[in-house]
Structures are given as C-alpha cells and as structure tokens.
C-alpha positions, 0 to 999 in steps of 0.5 A: 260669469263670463270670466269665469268661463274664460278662466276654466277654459284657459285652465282647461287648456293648460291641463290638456297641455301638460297632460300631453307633455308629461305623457311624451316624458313618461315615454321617452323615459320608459324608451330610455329605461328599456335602452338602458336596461338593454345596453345593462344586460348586454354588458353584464353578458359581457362581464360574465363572458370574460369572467368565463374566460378567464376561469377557463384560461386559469383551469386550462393551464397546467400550473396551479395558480393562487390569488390572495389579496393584501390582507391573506385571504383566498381570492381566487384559486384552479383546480389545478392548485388544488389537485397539486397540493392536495388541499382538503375542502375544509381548509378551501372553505375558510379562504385563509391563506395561512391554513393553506401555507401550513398544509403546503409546508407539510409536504415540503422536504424542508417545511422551514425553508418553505414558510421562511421564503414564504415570510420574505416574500410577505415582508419584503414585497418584491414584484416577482419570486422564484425558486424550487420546492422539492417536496417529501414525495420525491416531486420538484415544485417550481414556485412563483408570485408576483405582486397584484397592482391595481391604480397603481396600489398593491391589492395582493400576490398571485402565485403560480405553482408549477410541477417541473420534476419531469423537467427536472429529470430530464435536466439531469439525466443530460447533465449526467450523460454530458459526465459520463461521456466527458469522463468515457473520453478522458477515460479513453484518453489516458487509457491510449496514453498510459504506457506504464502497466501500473498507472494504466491499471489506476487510471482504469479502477479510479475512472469505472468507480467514478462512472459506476457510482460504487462507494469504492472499486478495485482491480484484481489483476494476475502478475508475474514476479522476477522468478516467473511465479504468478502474483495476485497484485490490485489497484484501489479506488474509493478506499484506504489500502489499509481498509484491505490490507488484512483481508488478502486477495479474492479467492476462487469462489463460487462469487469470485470464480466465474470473474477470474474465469471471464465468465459474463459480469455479475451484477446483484442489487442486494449481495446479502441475499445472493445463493453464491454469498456466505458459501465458503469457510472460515468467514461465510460472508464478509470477513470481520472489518471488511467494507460493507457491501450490498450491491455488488458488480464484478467484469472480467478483463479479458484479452484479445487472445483470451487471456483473462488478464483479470477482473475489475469488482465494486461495492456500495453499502446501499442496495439497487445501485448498479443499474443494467447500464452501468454494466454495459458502460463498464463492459466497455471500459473492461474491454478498452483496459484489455486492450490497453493493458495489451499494449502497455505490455507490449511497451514494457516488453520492448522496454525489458527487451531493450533494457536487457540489450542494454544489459547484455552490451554492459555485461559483454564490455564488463566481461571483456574489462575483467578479462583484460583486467584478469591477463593482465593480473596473470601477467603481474602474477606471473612477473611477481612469481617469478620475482618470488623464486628467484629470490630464495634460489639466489639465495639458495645457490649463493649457499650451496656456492659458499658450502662448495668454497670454504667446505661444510664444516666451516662456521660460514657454511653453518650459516650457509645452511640456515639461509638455505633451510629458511629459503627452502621453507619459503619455496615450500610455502610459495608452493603450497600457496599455487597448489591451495589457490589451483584446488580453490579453482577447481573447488576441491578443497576440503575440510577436516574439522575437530572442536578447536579452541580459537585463542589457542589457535592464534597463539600457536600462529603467533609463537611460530612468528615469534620464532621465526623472528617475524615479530621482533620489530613491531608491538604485538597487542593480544586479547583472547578470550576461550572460544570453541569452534569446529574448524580444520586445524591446518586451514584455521592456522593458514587463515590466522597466519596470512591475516598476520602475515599481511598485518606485519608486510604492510606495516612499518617497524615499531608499528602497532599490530592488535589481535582479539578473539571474542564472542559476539551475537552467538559468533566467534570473532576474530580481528586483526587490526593495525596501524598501517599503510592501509587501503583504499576505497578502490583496492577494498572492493577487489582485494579477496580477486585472485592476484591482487596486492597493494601498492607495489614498488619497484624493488617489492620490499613486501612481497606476496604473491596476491592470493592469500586473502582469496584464499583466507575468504574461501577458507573462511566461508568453507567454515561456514563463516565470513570475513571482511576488510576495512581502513580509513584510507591509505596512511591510516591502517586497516582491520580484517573481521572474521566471524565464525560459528561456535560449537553447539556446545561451549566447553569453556562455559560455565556450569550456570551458563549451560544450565540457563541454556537448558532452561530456555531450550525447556521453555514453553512457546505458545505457536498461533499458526492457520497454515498447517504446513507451516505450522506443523515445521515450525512446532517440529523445528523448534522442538527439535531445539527442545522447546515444549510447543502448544500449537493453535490453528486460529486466533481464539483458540490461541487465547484459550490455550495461553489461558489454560498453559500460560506459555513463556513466549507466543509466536504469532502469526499477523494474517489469521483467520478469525481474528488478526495477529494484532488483535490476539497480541492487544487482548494477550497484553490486556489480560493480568494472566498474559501480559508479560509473556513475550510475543515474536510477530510472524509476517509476510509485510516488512516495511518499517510502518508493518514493524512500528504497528507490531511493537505498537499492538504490544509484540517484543519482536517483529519478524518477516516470512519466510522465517529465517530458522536461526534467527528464530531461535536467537530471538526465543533465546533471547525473550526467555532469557529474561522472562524464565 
C-alpha cells in the first residue's frame, strides 16, 4: 500500500514538473512567434517600401520603360511607356509583348524595319541596343534594351524608350546653322576674290540657291553690249540652260516689275495663288515647259549708287518652302553681290582702260609703220614713175630725132612714127592711170552702167591685145559662158584689161594664161589665172594698197606703176561686186576671182528657164511670224519678190492656215508664243497633207547645236536674225525649184 503511495507521489511529482517545463516552452515559443512576426512585418514594410520606390523612380523618369521576361510576357511597365505609344488598355491587359510590338510598328515610319530590328534583338540577345525610331507623326523615338541577368542567367530585357525629337531638332538646326555660315563665308570669300563679272555672277546664283533651299536659281541681270545697247543676260543655278532656253528673259510684270525696280523682295508660299500671277498675256501663267513653280522669291540687287544692277529669283515646286529667314539671309547676300559686282566692274574698267592704252599705243606704232611704209611707197612710186616716163620720152625723142635726121618720108621715119604713136599711148595710159587713182582718192569716181554681156566684154579686152601683139608669146586658154550684168563699159573693160595685163607682165614666154566667165550661186564670175611667178603669202595681204607691185628688178623688165589692182578692187566693188587674189607661192602662178551680180533678168536664158523663175516667184509661202513688224516686212518683201504670202501671227494658227492653203514653203519663226518654231515643224512633217512642204527656220541662236536641232525637228534650212533679205529669196528659190 505504501508503495503505491510512493509511486503516485513520484508520478505526481514528475507531472508537476513537466507541466512547469512545457509551459516555459509554450512561452518562449509564443515570444518567439511575436519577434518573428514582428521582424516579418518589419521586412514586408521594408519590401513594399522599395517596391514603392522603385515605381515611383520608374513613373518619375521621362522615358518609357518596358519589362518582358524570356518567354514574351509583360513584367512590368510606366505610365510614361504607355502614354508614348498610346497602347489601349486591352492590349496592356493581356500582358503579351507580341500585341504590343504590333501596335508599336504601326506607328513607325518603316513598320518593317521596326519588327526586323525587334527579331535581331530577340535572336541574337545582345547585352544592350540602340537606335532611332522615326515615327509616322513626325516624332524621333530613341530605343533602348538591355538583357536582365539574374544569378547570372538571363531572366528578360527592359526596354527604355525615350522622345529625342526635340533633341533632335535642335541637333539639326546647329548642323544647319554651322552650313549656312560655312557656306555665308565661302560665299563672302569668293565674292571678295571674283574679279571677273561673269564668274562672280555664277559664284552668287549657285551659293543663294544652295542657302535658300530652292530646287533651282537664277540671276537676271542688265548688261551692256559692244554698241552700248542694253542686253538682258542670266546666270543659272539647279537647271539645265536648255530648261530656259525657249522661254526668253522675265518681262516687266506686275510679278517681275517691283524686282528690276528694286522695290522690297517678294516672297509667296504658293505663287499659284498670288493676285499678281497669270495676269499677262499670251501665257497667263507659267509658259508651256516652264519649270514648275509654287513658292517663289525674287531680291533686287542694287547698288550703292542706286542702280538696280538686277534681280536674283527662285522657285521650288513645293509650297511654304522659303521662310522669312532665308529672305533676309538672302537680302544680305543681294547686298554683298551688289557690292561685289561694284568692284568687279571696276576691275573690268581698269582692265578695258588699260587694255584700250594698250590699243591706243599698238594703233599709234601700227600708224606711224604704215605711215613710213606709205612715204616710202610714195617714194618707190615716185621713182617707178619716173621710171616709167622717161622710157616712152626717150623713145619718143629718139623718134622725132631720127624724123629731123633723115626727113619724114623716109621708110626710117615710118617706123619712127609708129614708136611714137605707140609711146604716146602708153603716156596716155600711164596718164589716165594717176587720174583714175587721184578720183578713187577723192571718191568721185562714178559709174555709167548699161546691160553688158560679160563674155563679150572680155572678148573685146583680148582682140585689143592681140593687136597690140601683147599676146603673141603666151598660150591663151578662154571659156566663156553668156552672162548679162549691169556695169559701165569703159570701167569692165579697165578691170578685164589690167587683170590681163597683169597675167601677161608677170608671166614668162610660151607661158599659159586661162580665162573663164560663168555663172555661179546666182553671180557672174570672172577668172584669170596663170602659170606664173605668182605671189607670196606677204605680198597678198597688201597687193590691191595703193603702189605696191611684185618683186621688182633692177632694170624693171615688168614695169606698172602699182596702182592698177587698187584701182580694179574699187571698180569692182563699185559694181556691187568683189575680187580676190590667190597663188601657191612664188614660182607657182596666181588666180585673180571677180564676182559680179548679174541682171535681174538674164536675156541669154532660155524661154523655160524664165518660165520656172515665174513659177517660183508665184509660189505659195506660208510666213509664222508673232512679231507684227517683222512679220508685216518680211510678207511686204517678199511679195515684192511676187511671192503669195499667208501670214500667221502664232504657231496654231499657222497650222490651220497650211491645212486650209497647203503652201510650198512655210517660214517659221523658232521663239513663238504658244507653241515653239520646233513644234509646228514636228506636227507640220507629221501630217500626210504637210509633210512635204519646205520649211526655212527663223532664229536669233546660231550655233551649230541651234542648226543640227532645226534639221533634226524636220526644217530644210536653218537661218539666223536678223534675216539676210537676199539670202531669203535664193533659199525660197532654191526649195521651190524642187517642190513646184
């Protein structure tokens, strides 16, 4: 029993005890849950408060910013990102980052570069990108990722996007101001060191074109020619010549006016819609071809004197493009060219004056060589005539001594008497001779013309040497062809006699002496020729001067006085004609040319000849003129030629009037108002009804290039301004003859 007691005492005892020691656990425990609970809060405040911070640092930055993990969902995203690219809230709801890369490539200018850079970026995973977004709304997007590594695996990419389009305006008005100054002062630079007008005018047009930002530039500008008349010159900048060529010069307008007045610039966005534009006939706007114009500014140039030297003008076909800047920019540069072409004319000037002193001093020495060159031909004259009277007065006394001696009815003074008698005819042509050359000086020699057939004259020329045995040691050679020209008897005769006097002097015996008459390109032709001692190159360019001869010795075997081709060139050209001399050199002859114009009517040709004439004169030509001036001469000239002339004042109405007449020949003028001299010819050849008519082109451009495009529009002929008359009829004469 005791034992028991013992044993629920000790039982007892050890309950109590574990009691106690699982109460001190519990204790402990629930202290250490509270610390634990304590310490959990304190970190999770902890937690949110740096998540806190880092949302408010990713909403307080200005750059969008994207997180996505590997596997292309959305992670985390700012307002900012979301705000840049406008992303509706359906698509953020959905968190995949392949909706949001479509409705971001949308708004990109180039949507496939966008997504190709985008599938680099995934492929190749580098650490960090960059590059520009320019996007459809004119904004500049910059783009930026970079990899997300977490223990040192990649978990995703944050992507930065930032607007830079300020940023990048900015940039680029520097770049552009750093090129407008860098061309302002290469512009200044050449300005200053141009000296020569024309390049100076270049350098200026190509730089404000440049700086202005116009598609093309030009400058107008007033010049003055050789005679003093005032020319309308340009310089071109952004544009073929050719592009202007057919358009012709600016003309005072209400547009253009206020410029070559040097009124204030005039700047429009839109030139289209200007109240000054369209205003003036034939075109009311822009000709047909012109370069397309919309904005539109024009600076006057002035000098510091006033003068409105001229005006600078540029186009672009887009409108808005000139802006109030570029105006004053290019007011400056207007004001700098000014001054420039000031000096450059200055230059000019002292380089004209100088040039001209220059002149002056080479004209004083020329002038006082051909003076000394003159005495001392009038010395040699002098000597010569001498020379050449006291031969036939020796001869002559020598006669009247032998008549004396052995009486006058001796067989000796016969022949005395012919030596006198043929002496006395050469003084009295050595006579003739100074008083011809003494009337040519003073220029009253004067003409008294009849119809004259020119073989017949030469003829006439020849039997009167052949008598006077002139001819007997050389071979004569003659073909002459019936040719009627108006000329004064005696003074054809002089100019057929000296030219064959000449031929004989200065050939020797047994040699060859050729004479022809024909008719050439409507003139009569005459031409000596022979075998010679000839000329040389030297003696040609001075042989029709006053006194000069050939190569003389010392016992004058020749003879002449040196004045008888003076005289023939003045006969010639008093005839309306021309002569000219030529020869190989000396030992190898020489060949004198005369040209002469033939009677209006040829009384040698025949009747069929005379009757195509009439036709041709009856021909139909068809005249395109826009100037009535020159349109009303030209018809009265030519109808005076008996042409029937069908006058037209533009290039449509031309074309009516060759399809309603059906002319031989059109006359064309190249710069017509509505459609080019070019044109009509084209649509002329293209039509079955026209396209063998003849067609002569009238043009003030006469360069080979302004020929070869004639023929290659379908013209027969190709004719400068102003219009030669004569040779307007030949040409007509010559077209009709194969197409009547």
């Amino acid at each position: 029993m005791e034992n028991n007691d013992n044993e629920e005492n000790l039982l007892r005892s050890v309950a109590l005890q574990n009691a106690q020691t699982i109460l001190a656990a519990r204790q402990r425990a629930e202290e250490e849950l509270l610390q634990a609970k304590a310490a959990l809060e304190k970190k999770t405040s902890e937690l949110a408060h740096s998540l806190a911070m880092v949302r408010a640092t990713l909403e307080a930055t200005t750059d969008g910013i994207l997180v996505t993990d590997n596997a292309g969902t959305v992670i985390d995203f700012n307002e900012k990102f979301v705000a840049f690219w406008r992303i509706s809230p359906v698509i953020l709801q959905q968190k995949l980052y392949r909706l949001l890369q479509d409705s971001m490539a949308a708004q990109c200018l180039d949507p496939y570069s966008f997504l190709a850079k985008e599938e680099s970026i995934h492929s190749h995973s580098p650490t960090e990108s960059v590059d520009i977004l320019p996007l459809s709304d004119g904004r500049i997007c910059e783009r930026y990722s970079r990899l997300q590594v977490v223990d040192g695996a990649s978990v995703g990419r944050v992507w930065t996007f930032r607007d830079v389009t300020q940023q990048r305006r900015v940039e680029f008005a520097l770049r552009e101001e750093g090129r407008i100054l860098e061309l302002l002062n290469k512009t200044g630079t050449a300005i200053a060191s141009h000296l020569k007008l024309e390049s100076l005018l270049q350098e200026i047009t190509d730089a404000a074109t440049e700086l202005s930002g116009a598609k093309f530039g030009a400058f107008f500008h007033n010049s003055k020619g050789d005679g003093g008349e005032v020319l309308m010159l340009y310089t071109l900048s952004g544009a073929s010549r050719e592009a202007f060529e057919q358009l012709g010069h600016p003309r005072v307008t209400a547009l253009f006016g206020p410029t070559f007045r040097g009124e204030p610039p005039i700047r429009s966005d839109d030139i289209v819609h200007d109240p000054r534009y369209g205003k003036w006939p034939p075109h009311h706007g822009m000709p047909p071809g012109h370069l397309p114009v919309r904005s539109y500014l024009a600076v006057p140039v002035v000098s510091r004197s006033g003068e409105v030297i001229g005006g600078l003008f540029f186009g672009h076909p887009e409108p808005g493009i000139f802006t109030e800047r570029t105006e004053r920019i290019l007011v400056g540069i207007a004001a700098q060219a000014a001054v420039a072409v000031d000096n450059a004319r200055l230059y000019e000037a002292s380089q004209a004056a100088a040039a001209e002193r220059s002149r002056l001093l080479d004209s004083e020495r020329s002038a006082r060589q051909l003076a000394e060159e003159q005495n001392r031909s009038k010395d040699d004259f002098l000597a010569m005539l001498g020379h050449e009277l006291r031969n036939p007065l020796s001869a002559i006394s020598a006669g009247v001594k032998v008549v004396q001696l052995v009486g006058p009815t001796s067989e000796k003074a016969t022949n005395a008497y012919d030596i006198i008698s043929r002496q006395t005819v050469h003084l009295n042509r050595i006579v003739d001779d100074l008083l011809d050359a003494a009337r040519m000086l003073a220029g009253k020699i004067s003409l008294q013309k009849q119809q004259i057939d020119l073989a017949d004259a030469v003829k006439t020329c020849l039997a009167a040497l052949e008598t006077a045995g002139r001819t007997a040691d050389h071979f004569i050679a003659v073909s002459l062809e019936q040719v009627l020209v108006d000329a004064d008897p005696t003074r054809l005769e002089q100019i057929i006699s000296n030219l064959l006097t000449n031929a004989l002097r200065y050939t020797p015996s047994r040699g060859v002496i050729s004479i022809s008459v024909e008719v050439k390109a409507g003139e009569a032709v005459l031409t000596v020729s022979d075998n010679g001692i000839g000329m040389s190159a030297s003696l040609i360019d001075r042989v029709f001067e006053p006194f000069v001869q050939g190569e003389r010795s010392l016992d004058r075997s020749q003879g002449g006085l040196g004045i008888g081709l003076t005289l023939v060139r003045k006969l010639v050209e008093l005839h309306g004609g021309s002569i000219s001399l030529t020869s190989l050199g000396m030992g190898h002859g020489s060949t004198a040319t005369v040209h002469l114009p033939m009677c209006a009517i040829l009384a040698s040709h025949t009747e069929s000849t005379l009757s195509t004439l009439a036709d041709k004169r009856r021909a139909k030509v068809l005249l395109i003129e826009d100037n009535p001036d020159a349109r009303e001469m030209t018809s009265t000239m030519l109808q005076l030629s008996d042409y029937h002339v069908i006058q037209a004042e533009n290039g449509m109405r031309g074309l009516e009037l060759a399809a309603m007449y059906c002319p031989d020949v059109a006359v064309i003028d190249i710069g017509l108002p509505d459609l080019t001299g070019y044109e009509v010819a084209k649509r002329l050849r293209a039509d079955i009804h026209s396209r063998d008519m003849r067609l002569i082109a009238l043009t003030g451009y006469s360069g080979q290039e302004d020929v070869q495009r004639a023929l290659d529009a379908g013209f027969d002929k190709h004719m400068a301004k102003p219009v030669n008359f004569s040779r307007l009829v030949s040409a007509l004469e010559l077209l009709t003859a194969s197409s009547i």
